[in-house]
C-alpha positions as CSV (number, residue, x, y, z in Angstrom):
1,X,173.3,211.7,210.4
2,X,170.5,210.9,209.3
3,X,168.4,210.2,205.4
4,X,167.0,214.0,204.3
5,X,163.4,213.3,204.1
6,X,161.9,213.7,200.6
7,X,160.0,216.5,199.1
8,X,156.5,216.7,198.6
9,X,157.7,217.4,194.5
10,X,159.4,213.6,195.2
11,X,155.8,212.1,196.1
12,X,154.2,210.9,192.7
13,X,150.8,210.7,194.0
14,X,151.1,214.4,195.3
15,X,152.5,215.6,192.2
16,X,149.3,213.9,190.3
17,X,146.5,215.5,192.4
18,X,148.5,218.7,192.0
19,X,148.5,218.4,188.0
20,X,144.7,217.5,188.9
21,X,144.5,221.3,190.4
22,X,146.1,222.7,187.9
23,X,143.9,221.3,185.5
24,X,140.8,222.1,187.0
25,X,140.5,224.1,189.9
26,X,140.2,227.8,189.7
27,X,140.9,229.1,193.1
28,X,143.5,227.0,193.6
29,X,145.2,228.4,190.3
30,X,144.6,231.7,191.4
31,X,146.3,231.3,195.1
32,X,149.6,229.1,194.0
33,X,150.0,229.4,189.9
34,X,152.8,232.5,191.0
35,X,155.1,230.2,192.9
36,X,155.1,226.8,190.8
37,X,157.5,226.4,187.6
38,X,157.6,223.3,185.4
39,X,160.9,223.1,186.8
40,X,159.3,221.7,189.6
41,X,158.0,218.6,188.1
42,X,161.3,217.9,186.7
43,X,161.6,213.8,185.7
44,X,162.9,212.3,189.2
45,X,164.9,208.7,188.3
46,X,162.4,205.9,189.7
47,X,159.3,208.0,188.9
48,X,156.6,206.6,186.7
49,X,155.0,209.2,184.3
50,X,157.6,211.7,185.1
51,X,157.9,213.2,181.6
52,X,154.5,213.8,180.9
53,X,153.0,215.0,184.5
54,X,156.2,217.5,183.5
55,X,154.8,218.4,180.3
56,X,151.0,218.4,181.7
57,X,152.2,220.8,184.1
58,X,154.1,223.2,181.7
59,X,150.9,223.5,179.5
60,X,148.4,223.6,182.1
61,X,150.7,226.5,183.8
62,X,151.1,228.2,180.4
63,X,147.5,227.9,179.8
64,X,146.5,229.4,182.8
65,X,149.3,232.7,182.2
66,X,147.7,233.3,179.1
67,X,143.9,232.9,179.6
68,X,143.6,233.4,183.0
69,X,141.3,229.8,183.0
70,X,142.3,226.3,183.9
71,X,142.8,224.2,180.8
72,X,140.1,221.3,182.5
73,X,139.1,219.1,179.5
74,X,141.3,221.3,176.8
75,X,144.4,219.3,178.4
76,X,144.4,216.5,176.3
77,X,144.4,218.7,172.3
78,X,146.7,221.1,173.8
79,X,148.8,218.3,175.0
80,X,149.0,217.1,171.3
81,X,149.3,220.3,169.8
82,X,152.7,220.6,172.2
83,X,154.0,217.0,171.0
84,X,153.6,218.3,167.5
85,X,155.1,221.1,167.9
86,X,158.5,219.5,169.7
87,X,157.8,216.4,167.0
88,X,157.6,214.5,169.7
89,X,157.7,210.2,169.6
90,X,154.5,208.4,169.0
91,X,155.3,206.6,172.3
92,X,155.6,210.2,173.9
93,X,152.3,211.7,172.2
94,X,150.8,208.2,173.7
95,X,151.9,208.5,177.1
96,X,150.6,212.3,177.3
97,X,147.3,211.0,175.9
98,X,147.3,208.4,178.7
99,X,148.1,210.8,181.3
100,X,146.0,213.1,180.4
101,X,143.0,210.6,180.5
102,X,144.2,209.3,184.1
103,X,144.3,213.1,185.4
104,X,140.8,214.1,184.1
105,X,139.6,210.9,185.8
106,X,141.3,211.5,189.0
107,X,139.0,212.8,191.6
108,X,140.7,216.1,193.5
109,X,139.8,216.2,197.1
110,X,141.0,218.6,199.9
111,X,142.5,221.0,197.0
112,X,143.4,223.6,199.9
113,X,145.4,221.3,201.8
114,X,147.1,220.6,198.8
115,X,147.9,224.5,198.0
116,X,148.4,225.2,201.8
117,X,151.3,222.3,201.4
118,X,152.9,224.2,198.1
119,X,153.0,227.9,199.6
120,X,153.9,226.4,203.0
121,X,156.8,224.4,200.9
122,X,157.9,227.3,198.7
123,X,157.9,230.0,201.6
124,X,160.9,228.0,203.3
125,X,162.7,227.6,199.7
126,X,161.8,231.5,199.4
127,X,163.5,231.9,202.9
128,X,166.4,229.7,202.7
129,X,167.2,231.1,199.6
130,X,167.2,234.3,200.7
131,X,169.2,234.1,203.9
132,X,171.9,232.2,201.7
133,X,172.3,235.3,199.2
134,X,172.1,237.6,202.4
135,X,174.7,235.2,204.1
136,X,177.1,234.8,200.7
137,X,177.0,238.7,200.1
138,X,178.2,239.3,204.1
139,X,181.0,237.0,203.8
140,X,182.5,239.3,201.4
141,X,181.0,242.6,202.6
142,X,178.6,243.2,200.4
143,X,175.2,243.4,202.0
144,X,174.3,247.0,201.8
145,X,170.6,248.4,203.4
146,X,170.0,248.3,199.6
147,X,170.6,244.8,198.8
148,X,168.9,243.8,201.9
149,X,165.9,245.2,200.8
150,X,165.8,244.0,197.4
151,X,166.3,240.3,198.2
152,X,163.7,240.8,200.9
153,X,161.1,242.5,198.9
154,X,161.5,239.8,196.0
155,X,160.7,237.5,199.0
156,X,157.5,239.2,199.2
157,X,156.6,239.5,196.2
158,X,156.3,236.0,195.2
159,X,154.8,235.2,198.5
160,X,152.0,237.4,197.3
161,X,151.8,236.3,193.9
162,X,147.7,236.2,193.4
163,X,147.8,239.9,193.6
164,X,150.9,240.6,191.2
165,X,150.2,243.4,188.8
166,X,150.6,243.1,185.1
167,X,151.8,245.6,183.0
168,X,149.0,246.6,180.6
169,X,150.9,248.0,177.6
170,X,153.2,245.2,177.1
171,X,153.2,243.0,173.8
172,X,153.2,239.9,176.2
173,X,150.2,241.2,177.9
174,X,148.8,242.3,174.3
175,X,148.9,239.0,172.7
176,X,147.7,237.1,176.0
177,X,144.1,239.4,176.1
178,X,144.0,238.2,172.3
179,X,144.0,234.6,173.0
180,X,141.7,235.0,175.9
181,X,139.2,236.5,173.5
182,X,139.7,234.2,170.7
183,X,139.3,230.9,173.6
184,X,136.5,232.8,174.9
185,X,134.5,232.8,171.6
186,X,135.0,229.0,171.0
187,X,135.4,227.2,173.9
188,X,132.6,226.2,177.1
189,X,133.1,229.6,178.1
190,X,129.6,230.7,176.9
191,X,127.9,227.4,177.0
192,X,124.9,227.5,175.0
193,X,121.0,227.6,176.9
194,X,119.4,224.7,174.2
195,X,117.2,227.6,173.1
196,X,116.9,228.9,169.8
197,X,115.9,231.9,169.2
198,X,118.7,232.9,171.8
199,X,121.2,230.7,170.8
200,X,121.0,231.8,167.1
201,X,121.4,235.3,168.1
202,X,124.0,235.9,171.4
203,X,126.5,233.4,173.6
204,X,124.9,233.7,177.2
205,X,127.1,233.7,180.1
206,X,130.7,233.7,180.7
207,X,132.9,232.1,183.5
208,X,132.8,234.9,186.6
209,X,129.8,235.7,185.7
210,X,126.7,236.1,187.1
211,X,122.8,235.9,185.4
212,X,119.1,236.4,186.2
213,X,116.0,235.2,185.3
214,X,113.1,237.7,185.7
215,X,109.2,236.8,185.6
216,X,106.1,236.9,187.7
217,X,104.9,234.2,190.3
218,X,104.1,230.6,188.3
219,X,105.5,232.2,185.3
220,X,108.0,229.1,185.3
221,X,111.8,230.9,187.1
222,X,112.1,227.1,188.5
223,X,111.8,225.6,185.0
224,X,114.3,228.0,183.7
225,X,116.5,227.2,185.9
226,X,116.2,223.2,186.0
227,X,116.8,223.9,182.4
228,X,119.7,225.3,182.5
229,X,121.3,222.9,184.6
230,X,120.5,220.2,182.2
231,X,121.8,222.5,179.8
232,X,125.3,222.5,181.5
233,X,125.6,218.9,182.4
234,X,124.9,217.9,178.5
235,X,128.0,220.2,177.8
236,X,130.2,218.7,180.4
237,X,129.8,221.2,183.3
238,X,129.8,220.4,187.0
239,X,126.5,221.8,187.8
240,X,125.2,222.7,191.6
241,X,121.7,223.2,191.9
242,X,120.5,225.0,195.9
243,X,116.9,224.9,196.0
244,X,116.0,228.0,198.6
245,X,112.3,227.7,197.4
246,X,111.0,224.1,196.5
247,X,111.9,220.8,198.4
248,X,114.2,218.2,196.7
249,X,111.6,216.3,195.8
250,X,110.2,218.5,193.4
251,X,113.7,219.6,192.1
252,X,114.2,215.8,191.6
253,X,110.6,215.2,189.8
254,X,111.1,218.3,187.6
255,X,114.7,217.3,186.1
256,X,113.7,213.7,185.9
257,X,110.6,214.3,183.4
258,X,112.7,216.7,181.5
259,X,115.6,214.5,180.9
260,X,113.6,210.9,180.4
261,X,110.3,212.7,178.8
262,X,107.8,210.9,181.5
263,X,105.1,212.9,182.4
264,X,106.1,214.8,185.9
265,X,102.5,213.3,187.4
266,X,103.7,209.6,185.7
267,X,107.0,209.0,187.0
268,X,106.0,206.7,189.9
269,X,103.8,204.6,186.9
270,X,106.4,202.8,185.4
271,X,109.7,202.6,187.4
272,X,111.4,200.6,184.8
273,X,110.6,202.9,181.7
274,X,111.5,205.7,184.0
275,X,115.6,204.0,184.6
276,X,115.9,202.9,181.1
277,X,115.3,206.3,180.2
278,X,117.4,207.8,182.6
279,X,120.2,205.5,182.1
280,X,120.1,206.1,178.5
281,X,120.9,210.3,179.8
282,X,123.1,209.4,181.8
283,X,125.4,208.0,179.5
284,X,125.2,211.0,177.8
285,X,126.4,213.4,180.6
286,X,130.3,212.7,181.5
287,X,129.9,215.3,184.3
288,X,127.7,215.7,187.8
289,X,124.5,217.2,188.7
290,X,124.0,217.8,192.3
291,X,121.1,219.3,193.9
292,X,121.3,220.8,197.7
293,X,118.0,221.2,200.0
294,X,118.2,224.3,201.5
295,X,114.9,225.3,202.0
296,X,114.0,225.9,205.8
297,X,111.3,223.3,206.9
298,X,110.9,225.6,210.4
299,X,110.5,229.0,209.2
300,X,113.6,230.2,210.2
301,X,113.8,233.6,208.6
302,X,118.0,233.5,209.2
303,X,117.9,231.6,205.9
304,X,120.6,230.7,203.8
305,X,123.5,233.7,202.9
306,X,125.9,233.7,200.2
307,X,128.7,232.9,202.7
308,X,126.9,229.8,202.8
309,X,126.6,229.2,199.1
310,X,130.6,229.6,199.3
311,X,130.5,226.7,202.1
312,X,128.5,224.3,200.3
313,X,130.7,225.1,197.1
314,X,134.0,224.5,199.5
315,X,132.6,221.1,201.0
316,X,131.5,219.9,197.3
317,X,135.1,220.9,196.0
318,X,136.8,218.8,199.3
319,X,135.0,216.0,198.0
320,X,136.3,216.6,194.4
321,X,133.4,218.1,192.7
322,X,134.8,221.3,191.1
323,X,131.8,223.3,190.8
324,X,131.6,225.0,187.5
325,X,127.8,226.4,187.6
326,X,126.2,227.2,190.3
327,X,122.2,227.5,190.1
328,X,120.5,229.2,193.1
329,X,116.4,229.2,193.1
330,X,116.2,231.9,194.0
331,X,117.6,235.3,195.0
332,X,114.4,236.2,197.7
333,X,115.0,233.0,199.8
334,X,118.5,234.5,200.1
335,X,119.3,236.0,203.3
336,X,121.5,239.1,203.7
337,X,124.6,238.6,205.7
338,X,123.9,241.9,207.7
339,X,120.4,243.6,208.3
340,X,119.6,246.5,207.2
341,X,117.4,249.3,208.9
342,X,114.3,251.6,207.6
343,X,111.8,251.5,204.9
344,X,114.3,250.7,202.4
345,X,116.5,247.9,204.6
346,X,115.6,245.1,201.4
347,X,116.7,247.2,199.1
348,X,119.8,247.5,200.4
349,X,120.1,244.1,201.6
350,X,119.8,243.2,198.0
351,X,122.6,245.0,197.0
352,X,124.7,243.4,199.3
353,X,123.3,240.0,198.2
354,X,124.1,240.9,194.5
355,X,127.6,241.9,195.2
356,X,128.5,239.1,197.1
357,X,127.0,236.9,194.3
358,X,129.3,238.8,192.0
359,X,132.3,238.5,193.8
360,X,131.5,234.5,194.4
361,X,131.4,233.8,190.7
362,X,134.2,235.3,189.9
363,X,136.2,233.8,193.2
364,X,135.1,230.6,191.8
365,X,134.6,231.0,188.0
366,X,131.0,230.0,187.9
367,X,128.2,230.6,185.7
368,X,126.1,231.5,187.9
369,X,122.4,231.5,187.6
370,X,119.4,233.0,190.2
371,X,116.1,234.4,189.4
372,X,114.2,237.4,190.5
373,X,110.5,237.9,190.6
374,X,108.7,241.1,189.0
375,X,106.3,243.4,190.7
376,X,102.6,242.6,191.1
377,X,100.6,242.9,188.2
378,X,102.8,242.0,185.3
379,X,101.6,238.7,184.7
380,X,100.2,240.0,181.8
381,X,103.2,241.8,179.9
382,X,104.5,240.7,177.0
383,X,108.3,242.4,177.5
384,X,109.5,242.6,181.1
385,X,112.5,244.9,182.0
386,X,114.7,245.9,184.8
387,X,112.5,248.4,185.5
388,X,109.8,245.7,186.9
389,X,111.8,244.3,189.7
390,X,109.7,243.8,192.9
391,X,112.5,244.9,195.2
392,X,115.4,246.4,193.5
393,X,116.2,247.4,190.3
394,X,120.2,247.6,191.3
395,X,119.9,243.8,191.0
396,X,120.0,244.5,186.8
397,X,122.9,246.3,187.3
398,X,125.0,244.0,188.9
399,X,124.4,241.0,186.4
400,X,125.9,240.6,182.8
401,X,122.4,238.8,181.5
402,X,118.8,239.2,182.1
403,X,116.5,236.7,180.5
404,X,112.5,237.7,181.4
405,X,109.4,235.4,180.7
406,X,106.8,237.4,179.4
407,X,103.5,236.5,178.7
408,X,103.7,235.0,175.0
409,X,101.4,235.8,172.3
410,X,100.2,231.8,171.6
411,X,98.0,231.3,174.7
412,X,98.6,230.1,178.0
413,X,101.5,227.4,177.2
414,X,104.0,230.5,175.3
415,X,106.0,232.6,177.1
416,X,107.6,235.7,174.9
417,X,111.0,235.3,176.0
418,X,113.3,238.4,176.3
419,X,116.8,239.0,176.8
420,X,116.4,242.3,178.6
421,X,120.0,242.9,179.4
422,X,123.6,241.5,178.0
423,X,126.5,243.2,178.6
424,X,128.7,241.5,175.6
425,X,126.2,240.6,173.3
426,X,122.9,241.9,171.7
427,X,120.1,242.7,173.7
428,X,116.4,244.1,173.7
429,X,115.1,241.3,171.4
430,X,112.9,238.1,172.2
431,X,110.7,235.3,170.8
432,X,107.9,233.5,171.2
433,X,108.3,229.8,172.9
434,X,105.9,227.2,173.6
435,X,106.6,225.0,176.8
436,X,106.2,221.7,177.7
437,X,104.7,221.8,181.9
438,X,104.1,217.8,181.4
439,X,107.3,217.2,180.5
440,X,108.8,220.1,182.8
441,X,110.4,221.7,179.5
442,X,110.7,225.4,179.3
443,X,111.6,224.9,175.9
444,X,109.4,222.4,173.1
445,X,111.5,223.0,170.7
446,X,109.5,220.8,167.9
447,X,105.9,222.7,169.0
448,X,108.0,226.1,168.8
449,X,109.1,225.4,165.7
450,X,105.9,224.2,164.4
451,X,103.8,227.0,165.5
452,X,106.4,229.5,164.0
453,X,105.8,227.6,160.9
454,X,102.2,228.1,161.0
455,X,102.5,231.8,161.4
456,X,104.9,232.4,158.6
457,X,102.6,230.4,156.5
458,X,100.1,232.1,157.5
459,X,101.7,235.9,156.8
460,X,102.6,234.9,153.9
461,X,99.1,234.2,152.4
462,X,97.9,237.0,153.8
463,X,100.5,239.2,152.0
């Protein structure tokens, strides 16, 4: 006879990049969270890290049972929270801390062959176990039509996890929704926008979300946008930018005078200002910013459809970029994945767009941004709603935060900025910013601030 072949739960470097998925990766949570146990990372004799890929495990599991959320950079606090609570060794708190740094550094590629391997793995456990109670209860006559279908159902059950119902009204369930709620007001859930006069007020989006940007042509969506993404990668996110609209180069132009404060028309001037400066970002930003060209060179009016959105997030995440936002500029380069007929074909078309935008974020558990563009003639509004919308007006509907650029009240360079729609926060309120177009800066935060200054000096001598 020969050696039984080991497990894939006997494989340290397996067990590692699964931790790694645990920790970090949303739809891979979602598919195989059901069938894994800390049991399964047991300590194995010979193994190196055993006990504390076991203990990552348990609490990334837990973690994810409770909030619904991988645990991603919480991993290492709630790792020490758990040593304090068991009064755990210092050697043990250090050797959690240790593996806790060499998981978040630990790049996670292929994370569907990796979840393909564990329901593929715990399907035959499922089914040997199964036929051995079905086999055990024969031998002594005790496999009734009854039984039969209990152990088989069970069987099916777990091998259908993701779609397990919960039950609502129980005190498990109760004190799990709070814990979401309290993480979700404290944690990178609602990352802030590094503006003001919104971030003083309301928390933008959340994970599974989806949000717009509305304003008329060259009112500055793209800006926004860039924005935002530096936003996110300052607090740690994974950020993907697809440019449907402007070629890389002038994605690449725009975020590299925001971040390094070169003039967008001086970058070429001075190459080694220009990496000093951006060096000195970059070692700021402990996460990624990638940008992908879509834009269509030839015309091709198949453009790009959210099903490929989903592909470039899939190919990103095989190469172990977990994508946490995902910025699209913007929703009118995006192409319906079926056509529509008659006079009002884009409207529909939208809708579908919209809805499959919806369902991506919250497949993925993005914040996800786009940006729509308002009817002719509004250029000169000060407060742009819904209502405005070139194409559809469904499209407010169907996304939890609106933020419109209005034309402001201090001249060309403001823009009134309005947050015409949040579905958990306050809404119907704006301010007046001054930009930066130089410096590719939607936001000048010092000549805001100045200029507000200036008027509440000014009201207050007239009064």
């Amino acid at each position: 006879m020969g050696e039984t072949l080991p497990t894939i739960f006997e494989d340290e470097n397996f067990q590692d990049h699964l931790v790694g998925v645990l920790v970090k990766d949303a739809k891979s949570l979602k598919e195989c969270a059901i069938l894994l146990t800390a049991d399964d990372f047991k300590p194995l004799r010979g193994m190196r890290n055993a006990h504390s890929r076991w203990v990552a495990a348990e609490v990334a599991l837990n973690h994810y049972v409770k909030y619904q959320s991988p645990i991603g950079k919480l991993l290492r606090s709630s790792l020490i929270a758990y040593a304090r609570e068991l009064h755990l060794s210092a050697n043990v708190v250090k050797g959690l801390i240790e593996y806790s740094a060499h998981i978040q550094q630990l790049r996670i590629t292929a994370p569907d062959a990796i979840v393909d391997k564990i329901i593929t793995y715990k399907r035959e456990r499922m089914r040997a176990t199964a036929l051995q109670q079905m086999t055990e209860l024969q031998s002594v006559g005790e496999l009734s039509d009854e039984k039969w279908r209990e152990i088989t159902e069970a069987v099916l059950v777990k091998k259908n996890g993701a779609q397990k119902a919960v039950e609502f009204f129980s005190d498990a369930e109760v004190e799990n929704r709070i814990a979401r709620r309290a993480l979700r007001e404290r944690s990178t859930h609602t990352p802030f926008l590094f503006i003001d006069p919104i971030d003083m007020r309301v928390r933008a989006l959340a994970r599974g979300q989806i949000g717009t940007i509305l304003a008329p042509p060259e009112r500055g969506k793209s800006m926004m946008l860039s924005w935002i993404a530096v936003a996110y990668t300052l607090q740690r996110l994974n950020v993907l930018v697809v440019t449907l609209e402007d070629p890389r180069s002038e994605y690449d132009d725009r975020i590299d005078a925001a971040v390094t404060g070169i003039r967008v028309d001086r970058l070429s001037e001075n190459p080694d200002l220009y990496r000093r400066r951006f060096n000195k970002f970059k070692r700021l930003v402990h996460t990624h910013l990638r940008i992908i060209d879509a834009t269509d060179p030839d015309g091709d009016s198949a453009g790009v459809t959210v099903l490929d959105l989903e592909k470039f997030i899939m190919r990103e995440r095989d190469q172990g970029f977990i994508t946490d936002a995902l910025i699209v500029d913007y929703d009118d380069e995006i192409a319906p994945t079926r056509k529509h007929a008659g006079d009002s074909s884009r409207r529909f078309e939208f809708a579908d767009i919209y809805r499959d935008l919806r369902r991506l974020a919250a497949k993925y558990n993005l914040f996800l941004w786009t940006a729509a563009q308002t009817q002719r003639n509004t250029s000169h509004l000060r407060i742009l709603t819904g209502d405005k919308l070139a194409e559809d007006y469904s499209k407010i509907r169907k996304v939890r935060m609106a933020l419109s650029l209005g034309q402001g009240d201090w001249g060309d360079e403001s823009i009134y900025l309005y947050v015409a729609k949040h579905n958990y926060g306050k809404s119907r309120f704006g301010a007046n910013i001054l930009t930066d177009r130089e410096h590719m800066l939607i936001y000048d935060r010092e000549a805001t601030r100045k200029r507000q200054l200036d008027e509440d000096r000014a009201r207050d001598e007239e009064q």
